[in-house]
N, C-alpha and C positions, 0 to 999 in steps of 0.2 A: 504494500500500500504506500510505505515511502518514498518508495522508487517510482510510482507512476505520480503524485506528487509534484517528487522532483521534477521529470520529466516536462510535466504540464508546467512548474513556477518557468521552469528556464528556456519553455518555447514562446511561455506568454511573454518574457522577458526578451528576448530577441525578438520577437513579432514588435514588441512596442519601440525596441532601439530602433529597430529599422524604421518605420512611420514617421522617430522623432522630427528628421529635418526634411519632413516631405511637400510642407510650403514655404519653407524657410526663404527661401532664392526666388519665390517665383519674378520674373522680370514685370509682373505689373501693367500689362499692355502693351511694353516695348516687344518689337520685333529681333529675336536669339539674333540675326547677320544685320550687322548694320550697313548700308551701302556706302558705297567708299564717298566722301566729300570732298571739295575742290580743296586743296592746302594740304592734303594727309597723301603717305607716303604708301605706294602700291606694294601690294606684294606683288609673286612671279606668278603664272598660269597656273601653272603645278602646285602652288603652296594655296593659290585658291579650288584647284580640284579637290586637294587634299579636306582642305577645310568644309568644304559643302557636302564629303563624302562623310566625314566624323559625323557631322550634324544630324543626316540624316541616319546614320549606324545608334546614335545618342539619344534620337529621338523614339525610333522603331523599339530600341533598347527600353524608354522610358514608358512608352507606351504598352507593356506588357511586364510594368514593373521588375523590369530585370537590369535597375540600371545600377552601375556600380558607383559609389563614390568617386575611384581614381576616375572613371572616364568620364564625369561632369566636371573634374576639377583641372582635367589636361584639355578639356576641351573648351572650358574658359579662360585655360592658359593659350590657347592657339587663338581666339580670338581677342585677346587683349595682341597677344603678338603680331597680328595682323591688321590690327589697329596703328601701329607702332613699326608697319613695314617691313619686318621682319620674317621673311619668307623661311629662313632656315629654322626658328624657333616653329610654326606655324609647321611644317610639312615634320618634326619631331613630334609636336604634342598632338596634333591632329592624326598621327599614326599610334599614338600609344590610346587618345579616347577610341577611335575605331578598333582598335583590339580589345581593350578593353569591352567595350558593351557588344561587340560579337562572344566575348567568353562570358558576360552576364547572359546572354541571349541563351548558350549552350548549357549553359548550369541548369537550366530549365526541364532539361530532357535526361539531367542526371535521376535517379531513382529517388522514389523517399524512404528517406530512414524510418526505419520500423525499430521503436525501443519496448524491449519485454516481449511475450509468446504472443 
């Protein structure tokens, strides 16, 4: 009886960490890709392929609750860096959110844990 308990206090407990920051960030009606303005510094083709390909990996991710920490937080590292012209930052962290929430996406189709008979 302790053990199932257990079980239940520490899934209710991870169910509610993960929820905690789930509107924390929202952007508020702003638009996630800001379009580039006259005076700010382009990135390279490739570094905006890269960036509109995380977005949508981050999004599809977010939309089936499988999205990871790291890959919201490298993916608004690539777009402050492409904010800032920055093509080499932006084509590194736009490859690590898009791995990232492809491996949140696949976690999905892992099994579930069965605790106890």
């Amino acid at each position: 009886m302790s053990k199932v308990l257990l079980a239940l206090t520490s899934v209710a407990l991870l169910g509610l960490a993960g929820c905690s920051g789930l509107y924390v960030n929202q952007p508020g009606g702003q638009p996630a890709a800001k379009a580039a303005e006259p005076g700010k510094a382009a990135i390279s083709a490739e570094a905006q392929a890269a960036l509109t390909a995380a977005q949508a990996d981050v999004k599809t991710a977010k939309a089936k609750n499988a999205l990871w920490t790291t890959a919201e937080s490298a993916l608004k590292a690539a777009e402050t860096a492409a904010e800032k012209g920055d093509s080499a930052t932006v084509l590194k962290q736009a490859k690590v959110a898009s791995d990232q929430a492809k491996k949140g996406l696949a976690q999905l189709d892992y099994p579930v844990l069965k605790i106890g008979d």
